[in-house]
C-alpha positions, 0 to 999 in steps of 0.5 A: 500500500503506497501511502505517499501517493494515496494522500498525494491524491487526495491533495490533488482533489483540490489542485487549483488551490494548490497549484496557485499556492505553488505559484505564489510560493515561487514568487514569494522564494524569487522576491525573498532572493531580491530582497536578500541581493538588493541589500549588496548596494548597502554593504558595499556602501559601507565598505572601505573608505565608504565609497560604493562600487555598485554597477548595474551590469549591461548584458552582452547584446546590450552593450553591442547595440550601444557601441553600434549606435555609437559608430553610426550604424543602422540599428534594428528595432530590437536594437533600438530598445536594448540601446534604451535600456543600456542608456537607462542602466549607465544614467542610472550608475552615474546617479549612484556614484554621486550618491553619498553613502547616507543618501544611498543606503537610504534609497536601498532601504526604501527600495526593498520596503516594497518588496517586502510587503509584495513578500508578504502578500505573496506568502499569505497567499500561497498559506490559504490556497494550500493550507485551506486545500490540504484541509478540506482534504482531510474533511473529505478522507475523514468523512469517508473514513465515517462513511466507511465506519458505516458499511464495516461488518458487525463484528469488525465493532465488537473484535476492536475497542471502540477507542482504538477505533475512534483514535483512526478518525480522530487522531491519525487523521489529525497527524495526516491533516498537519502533512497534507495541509502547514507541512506541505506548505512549508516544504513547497516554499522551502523546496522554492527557497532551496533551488532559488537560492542557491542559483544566487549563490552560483552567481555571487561566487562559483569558488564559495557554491562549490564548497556549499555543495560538499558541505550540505551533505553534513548538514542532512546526513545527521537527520537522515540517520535518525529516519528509521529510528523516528518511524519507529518510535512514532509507529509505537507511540500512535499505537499504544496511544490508540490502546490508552483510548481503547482501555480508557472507553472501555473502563468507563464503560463498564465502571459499575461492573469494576466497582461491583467486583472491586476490580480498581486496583487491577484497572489501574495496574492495566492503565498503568502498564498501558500508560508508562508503555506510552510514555516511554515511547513518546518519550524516545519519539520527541527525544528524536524529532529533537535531537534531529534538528540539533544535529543539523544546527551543531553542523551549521554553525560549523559550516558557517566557521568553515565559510566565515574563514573562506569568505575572507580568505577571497576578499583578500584576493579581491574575488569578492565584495564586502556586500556581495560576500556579506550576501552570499554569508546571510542567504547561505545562513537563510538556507540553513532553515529550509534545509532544517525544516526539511529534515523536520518533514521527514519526521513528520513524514514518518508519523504520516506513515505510520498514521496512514498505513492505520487510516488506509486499512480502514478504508480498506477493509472488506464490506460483506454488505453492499448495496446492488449496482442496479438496486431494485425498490421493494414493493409492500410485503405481498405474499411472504419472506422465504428463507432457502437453504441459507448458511452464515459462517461468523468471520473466524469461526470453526462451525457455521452459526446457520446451515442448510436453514428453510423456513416461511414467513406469511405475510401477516403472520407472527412467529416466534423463534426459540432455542437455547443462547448459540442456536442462532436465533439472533443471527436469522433476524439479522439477516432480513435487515441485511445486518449481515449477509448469508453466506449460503442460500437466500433469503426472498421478499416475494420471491426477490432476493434481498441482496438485489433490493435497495438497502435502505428501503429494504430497513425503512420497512423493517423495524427492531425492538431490541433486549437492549434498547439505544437511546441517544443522549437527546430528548425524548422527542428527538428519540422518538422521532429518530429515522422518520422525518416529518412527524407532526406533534399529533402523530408523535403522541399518538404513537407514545400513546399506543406505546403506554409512554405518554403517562410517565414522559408528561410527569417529567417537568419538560416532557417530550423535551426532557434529555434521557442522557447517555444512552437514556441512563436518566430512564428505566428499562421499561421507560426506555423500552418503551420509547424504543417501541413509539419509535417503531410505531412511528416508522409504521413497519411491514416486518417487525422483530421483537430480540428479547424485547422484555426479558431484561424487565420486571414483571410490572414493566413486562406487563405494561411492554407486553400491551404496548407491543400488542399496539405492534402486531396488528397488520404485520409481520412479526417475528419474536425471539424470546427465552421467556416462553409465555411471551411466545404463545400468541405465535402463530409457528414456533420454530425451536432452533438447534445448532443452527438449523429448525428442529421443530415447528407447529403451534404451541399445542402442537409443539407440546403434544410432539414432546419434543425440544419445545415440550423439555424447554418448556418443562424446564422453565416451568420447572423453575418457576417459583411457587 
């Protein structure tokens, strides 16, 4: 997996922004340069017996023109032009050696003020165009990663800690996000600076360039010696910080459990083993992202020893100027910060990698449920939903959780599913929403194949009430309306009516306004149950699978969901998982469910008269039951 060309890519999305920011950092290195050599004027002003020797120099053609004109020969158009600007260039000397050298030191100063300014704007611009590109970038990677989250198998969320997995979108992509955005800026005008630069260096002094290019070796080789050792450090850092998270979501999960059994003191060992892990390796990653760049500016003050003794040594042979050596000195010092970041870049290169390799696994991680390219829209529920010989196989596991699997679902019908916990009532229900997919046979709507209906107007025809019921931590209005859209306040109250709600939501004091908090803590499991059933209500469901839908209750708050969800089972099709067999009895089937596969069916009565799987089940329970 190419890391470095699949986030070129998505910088690419906005090319025109970041080409125009390459643009503008050109320019920005070709002014920097001008007002670095503008200043030679003013050193050389400065100079020995403060007499300033600056000359603007006419090119060759130039000057050929100016001695043709000067022995009367026809000149050419072109010629004529190149005579202007050589009389301008002369006339223009001749001012500047009558200047004083206060005079013109100051017509310097006031020359480069403009080019300055120019600089700045320049460099504000190509800030805006390739920062703002490089982040809406990220915008668009991390909301592919959330659209990703959304199409990943179900197991994918329970095999991996939740921390772990919010750390890939939040602060992976954060590192990606500095790349592609400020340290790709930062490496395009230094990129432009280094090239620019040391062209004037060439101009300024062959003798000096020559040296320049033995010795900045030893200015990256420091930096490039540490390359491996900071991906590795970083890696190891980016990783145990996604553990931290991961164990820090999951001990806050499940405090109450932790404190029922007086697991803090093996908590916090766990922590603590996780967290100095981290420290050690963020300790060892700064250690070296520092001492990289220290490297770097220990043999740039060498170099600049090497260069200080160099440059003297060719003004005493009159190759060169005060000013044009004092130029040369500052932009070879100027450099020394291009090349310094640049050594930085490959650190924060390395962190990218290692962030990336994480990301792009994410994204490309296999989605067992897709979408048909050429969806068909399921009409009403018309005749009945048909499973033929269906199979499902968990990922990793030995023994298929569904096999050779046949059964009926008559429109309108209610049937109920049972068996002890592993038969794999669970995961027949989740197949008719297409939660998962089979991995054997199919499952028909009318005879339709359900991988060839659309996925999420298959769903808007289905609708869960679960053992476990998700609120989210909002109103109860905003629950209840929850995937419908349009309710109208009479509809809303009529489904909390009919779902036995409206009694207790109107003795709170903010009623459908009141906010039930994470997960609806601030409810009871009846109270939440309920409002999971106006939500189904609301959605007005074809098919509808109650998982357990009142076995966590007490026997008062049973009785109560039990009514509401008799609100359900009018004209549809319903399909009941339940251990608690006196829940089941209105069914018209009941299908027992062994090892994966239906070992009986028929009526209640029927089923106890066969004295089978459901008679024992039954019996059993009974059994149990207190006197």
């Amino acid at each position: 997996m190419n890391v470095y060309r699949r986030l070129l890519g998505y910088s690419f999305k906005y090319k025109y922004r970041l080409i125009t920011g390459i643009v503008l950092s050109f320019f920005v290195s070709i002014l920097n340069g001008a007002s670095l050599t503008s200043v030679i004027p003013i050193f050389n002003a400065i100079g020995k017996g403060g007499k300033a020797d600056f000359q603007i120099l006419l090119t060759k053609k130039e000057s050929i023109a100016f001695k043709d004109r000067e022995e009367g020969k026809e000149l050419e158009a072109i010629q004529k032009i190149e005579v202007l600007v050589a009389d301008i260039k002369i006339k223009t000397n001749y001012y500047l050696t009558t200047l004083p050298k206060d005079q013109l030191v100051l017509l310097f100063c006031l020359f480069i003020f403009p080019i300055y300014l120019a600089k700045l704007l320049f460099l504000t611009g190509a800030v805006y165009c390739i920062n703002s590109g490089g982040y809406l970038a990220v915008r668009d990677l991390r909301l592919e990663l959330y659209s990703k989250a959304q199409e990943l198998p179900l197991n994918h969320f329970v095999q991996e800690k939740t921390g772990i997995f919010m750390s890939r979108i939040v602060n992976d992509v954060e590192v990606l996000a500095k790349l592609i955005s400020s340290d790709l800026k930062d490496a395009i005008v230094d990129f432009f600076y280094i090239l620019t630069h040391l062209l004037i260096l060439l101009i300024l002094s062959w003798e000096m360039f020559v040296a320049v290019l033995v010795v900045v070796p030893l200015i990256m080789g420091p930096v490039t010696s540490f390359a491996d050792r900071i991906r590795k450090a970083t890696r190891n850092q980016q990783e145990r910080l996604s553990a931290l998270n991961g164990h820090l979501q999951e001990v806050i999960s499940g405090i109450r459990v932790i404190r029922a059994f007086s697991m803090e003191k093996t908590e916090a060992g766990r922590f603590w083993e996780i967290n100095n892990d981290l420290s050690e390796k963020t300790f060892k990653g700064h250690f070296y992202h520092q001492i990289g760049p220290s490297l770097v500016e220990l043999s740039s003050s060498i170099v600049a020893v090497i260069f200080l003794a160099f440059g003297a040594y060719l003004i005493e042979l009159q190759k060169l100027t005060l000013g044009h050596f004092m130029i040369f000195f500052l932009t070879l010092v100027f450099l020394t910060r291009p090349f310094k970041q640049m050594g930085m870049l490959s650190n924060s290169i390395q962190s990218a990698v290692a962030a990336g390799t994480r990301v792009f696994e994410m994204l490309d991680s296999e989605t067992d449920v897709r979408n048909s390219p050429n969806p068909i829209y399921p009409k009403r529920l018309s005749k009945e939903l048909k499973f033929d010989s269906v199979g499902y196989t968990y990922p990793g596991a030995k023994s298929p959780a569904l096999a050779d699997l046949n059964l009926s679902i008559q429109k309108g019908s209610t049937i109920a599913l049972v068996g002890s916990s592993g038969a794999g009532k669970s995961t027949l229900v989740d197949l008719v929403p297409r939660l998962i997919d089979p991995t054997e046979g199919s499952i028909t709507w009318d005879g339709t194949d359900l991988r060839n209906l659309d996925i999420a107007s298959l769903r808007k025809k289905i609708s869960i009430v679960n053992q476990q019921v998700f609120l989210f931590n909002g109103s109860i209005r905003e629950n209840i309306c929850y995937g419908t859209e349009n309710v109208t306040e009479e509809r809303m109250r009529e489904v909390s009516e009919l779902a036995f709600a409206t009694d207790f939501i109107l003795s709170f004091e903010d009623g459908f306004d009141t906010v039930v908090g994470e997960r609806g803590v601030m409810l009871s499991g009846g109270q939440r149950q309920r409002i999971s059933i106006a939500r189904a209500l609301l959605n007005n469901p074809e098919v509808l699978i109650l998982d357990e839908a009142t076995s966590a209750l007490d026997t008062e708050s049973e009785r109560v969901v039990q009514q509401a969800l008799e609100s359900l089972y009018k004209n549809r099709t319903v399909i009941i998982i339940a251990h608690r067999l006196s829940t089941v009895q209105i069914a018209d089937t009941i299908f027992t469910m062994e090892g994966g596969k239906v070992v009986e069916s028929g009526s209640h009565s029927e089923l106890i008269r066969l004295d089978g799987k459901y008679k024992k089940l039954y019996e059993m329970q009974f059994a149990e039951t207190p006197v």
